[in-house]
C-alpha positions in Angstrom: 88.5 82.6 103.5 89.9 85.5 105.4 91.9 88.2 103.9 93.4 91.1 105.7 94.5 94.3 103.9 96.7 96.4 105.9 96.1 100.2 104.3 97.7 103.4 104.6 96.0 106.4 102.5 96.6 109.8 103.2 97.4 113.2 101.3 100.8 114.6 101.0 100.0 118.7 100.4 98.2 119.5 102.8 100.5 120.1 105.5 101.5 118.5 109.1 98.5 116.8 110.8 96.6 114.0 108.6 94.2 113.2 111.1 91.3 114.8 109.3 91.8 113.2 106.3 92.6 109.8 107.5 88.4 109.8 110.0 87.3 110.3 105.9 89.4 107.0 104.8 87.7 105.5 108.1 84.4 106.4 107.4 84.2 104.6 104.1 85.6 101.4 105.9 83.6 101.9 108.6 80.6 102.2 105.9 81.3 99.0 104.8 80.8 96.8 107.0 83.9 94.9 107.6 86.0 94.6 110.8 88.8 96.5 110.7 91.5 97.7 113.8 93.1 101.3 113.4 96.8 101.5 114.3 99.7 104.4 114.6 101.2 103.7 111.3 98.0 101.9 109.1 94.5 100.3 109.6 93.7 96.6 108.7 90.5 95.3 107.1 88.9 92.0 107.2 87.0 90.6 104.6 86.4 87.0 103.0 87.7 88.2 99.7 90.2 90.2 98.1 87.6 92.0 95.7 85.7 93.2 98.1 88.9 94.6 99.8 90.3 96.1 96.7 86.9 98.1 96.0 87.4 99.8 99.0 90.7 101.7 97.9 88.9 103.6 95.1 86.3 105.0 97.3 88.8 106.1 99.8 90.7 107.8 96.9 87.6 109.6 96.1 86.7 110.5 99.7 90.0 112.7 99.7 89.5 113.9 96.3 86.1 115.2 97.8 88.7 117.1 100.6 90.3 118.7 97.4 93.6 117.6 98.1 96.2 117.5 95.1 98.1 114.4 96.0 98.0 111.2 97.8 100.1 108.6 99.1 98.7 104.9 99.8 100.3 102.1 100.5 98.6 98.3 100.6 99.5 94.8 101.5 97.4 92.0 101.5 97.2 88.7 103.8 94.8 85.6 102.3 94.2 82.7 104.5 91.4 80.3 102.9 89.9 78.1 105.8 89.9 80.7 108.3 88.1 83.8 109.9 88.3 86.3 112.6 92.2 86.9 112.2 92.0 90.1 113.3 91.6 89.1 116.9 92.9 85.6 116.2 96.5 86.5 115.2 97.0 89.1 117.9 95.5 86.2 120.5 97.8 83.6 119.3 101.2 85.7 119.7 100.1 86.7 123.6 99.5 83.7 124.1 103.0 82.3 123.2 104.5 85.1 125.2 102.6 83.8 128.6 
């Protein structure tokens, strides 16, 4: 099975730039293991189950708690596929294809 989460984590008091705070959310995805592509607006993780996704998002919670910030806005969306893998790169690969 593949599921992608598609997250978006970051504090709201702490002024402009989020940049900081968003390499800590990183690093506990990147200590995990799983493939995962940043983007502009959200990074998306790859995993072969939901749970394993979803105990991700308390860790990253506590990673900006660590920061000491006061509030924190996260948003989450989930993809399942059972039967398939690699949909990070595969779902990106199939649209350029088409436009070839």
């Amino acid at each position: 099975m593949s599921v992608l989460m598609e997250i978006a984590m970051f504090p709201t008091d702490v002024g402009e730039s989020k940049s900081k705070y968003v390499a800590e959310v990183l690093k506990v995805i990147d200590e995990s293991g799983f493939e995962y592509q940043l983007t502009p607006m959200a990074t998306i993780v790859e995993a072969e189950s939901v749970e394993e996704l979803s105990s991700l998002i308390p860790k990253m919670y506590e990673a900006l708690e660590k920061m000491g910030v006061g509030r924190v806005y996260g948003v989450v969306k989930f993809d399942i596929r059972p039967g398939k893998k690699n949909r990070l790169e595969q779902k990106v690969r199939s649209v350029k294809e088409r436009l070839s």
